[in-house]
C-alpha positions as CSV (number, residue, x, y, z in Angstrom):
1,X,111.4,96.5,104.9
2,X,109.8,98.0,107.9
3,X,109.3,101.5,109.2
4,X,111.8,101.7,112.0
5,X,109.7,105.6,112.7
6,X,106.6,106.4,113.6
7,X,104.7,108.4,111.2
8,X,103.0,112.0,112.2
9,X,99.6,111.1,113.1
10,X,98.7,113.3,109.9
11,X,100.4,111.0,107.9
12,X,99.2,107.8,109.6
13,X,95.5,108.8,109.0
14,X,95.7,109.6,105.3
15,X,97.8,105.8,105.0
16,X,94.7,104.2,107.6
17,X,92.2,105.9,105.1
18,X,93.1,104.6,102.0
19,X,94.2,101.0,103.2
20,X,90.6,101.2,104.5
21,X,89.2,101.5,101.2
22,X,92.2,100.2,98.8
23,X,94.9,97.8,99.7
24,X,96.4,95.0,97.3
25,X,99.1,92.9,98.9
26,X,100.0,90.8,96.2
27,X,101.4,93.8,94.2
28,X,101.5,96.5,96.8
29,X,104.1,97.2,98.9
30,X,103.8,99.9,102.0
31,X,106.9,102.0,100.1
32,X,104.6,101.9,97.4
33,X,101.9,102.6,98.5
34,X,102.9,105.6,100.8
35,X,104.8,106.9,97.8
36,X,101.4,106.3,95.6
37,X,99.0,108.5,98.3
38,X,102.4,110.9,98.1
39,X,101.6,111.6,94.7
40,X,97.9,111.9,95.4
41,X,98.7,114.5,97.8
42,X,101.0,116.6,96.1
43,X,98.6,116.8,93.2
44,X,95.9,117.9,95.7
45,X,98.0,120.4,96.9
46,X,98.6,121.8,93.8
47,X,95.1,122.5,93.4
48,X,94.7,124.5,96.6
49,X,94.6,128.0,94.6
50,X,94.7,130.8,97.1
51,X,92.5,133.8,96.0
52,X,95.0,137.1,96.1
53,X,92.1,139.3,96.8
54,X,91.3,137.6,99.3
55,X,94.5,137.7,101.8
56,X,93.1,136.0,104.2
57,X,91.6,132.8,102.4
58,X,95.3,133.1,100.4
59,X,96.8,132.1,103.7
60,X,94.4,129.7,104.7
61,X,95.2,127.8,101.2
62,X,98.7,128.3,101.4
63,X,98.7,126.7,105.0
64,X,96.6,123.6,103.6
65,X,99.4,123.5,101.1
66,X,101.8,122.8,103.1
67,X,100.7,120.8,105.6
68,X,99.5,118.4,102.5
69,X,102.9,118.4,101.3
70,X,104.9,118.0,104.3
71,X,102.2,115.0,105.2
72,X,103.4,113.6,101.7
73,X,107.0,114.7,102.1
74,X,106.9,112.5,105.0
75,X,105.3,109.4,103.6
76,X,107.9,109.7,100.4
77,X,110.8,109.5,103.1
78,X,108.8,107.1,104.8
79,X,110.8,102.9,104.8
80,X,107.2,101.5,104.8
């Protein structure tokens, strides 16, 4: 199945990244794998902790958030 749209160029860098350094095609489909680095960055975004005495870096984090999770929102929705 093919990707009929274009990904965000966010979302295409993170897929060129890891193909760059990881890609089996024998078991590995691109659904797969874009729902695989998905994962990968939900569980990164999880870990951006902002600091709630620090208002400023808690904004920061919480923009890194979700820009990590819209970038893996969009490869989860993503044909392949």
């Amino acid at each position: 199945m093919t990707n009929t749209t274009p990904l965000s160029p966010a979302a295409q860098a993170v897929v060129d990244a890891s193909l760059a350094v990881y890609w089996r095609p024998v078991i590995d489909t691109p659904v797969f794998h874009n729902k695989s680095i998905a994962a990968a960055l939900r569980a990164a975004a999880d870990q951006v902790v902002p600091h709630p005495d620090q208002p400023d870096k808690a904004r920061l984090g919480m923009g890194i958030r979700w820009k990590l999770l819209a970038i893996a929102a969009e490869l989860e929705g993503a044909d392949g």
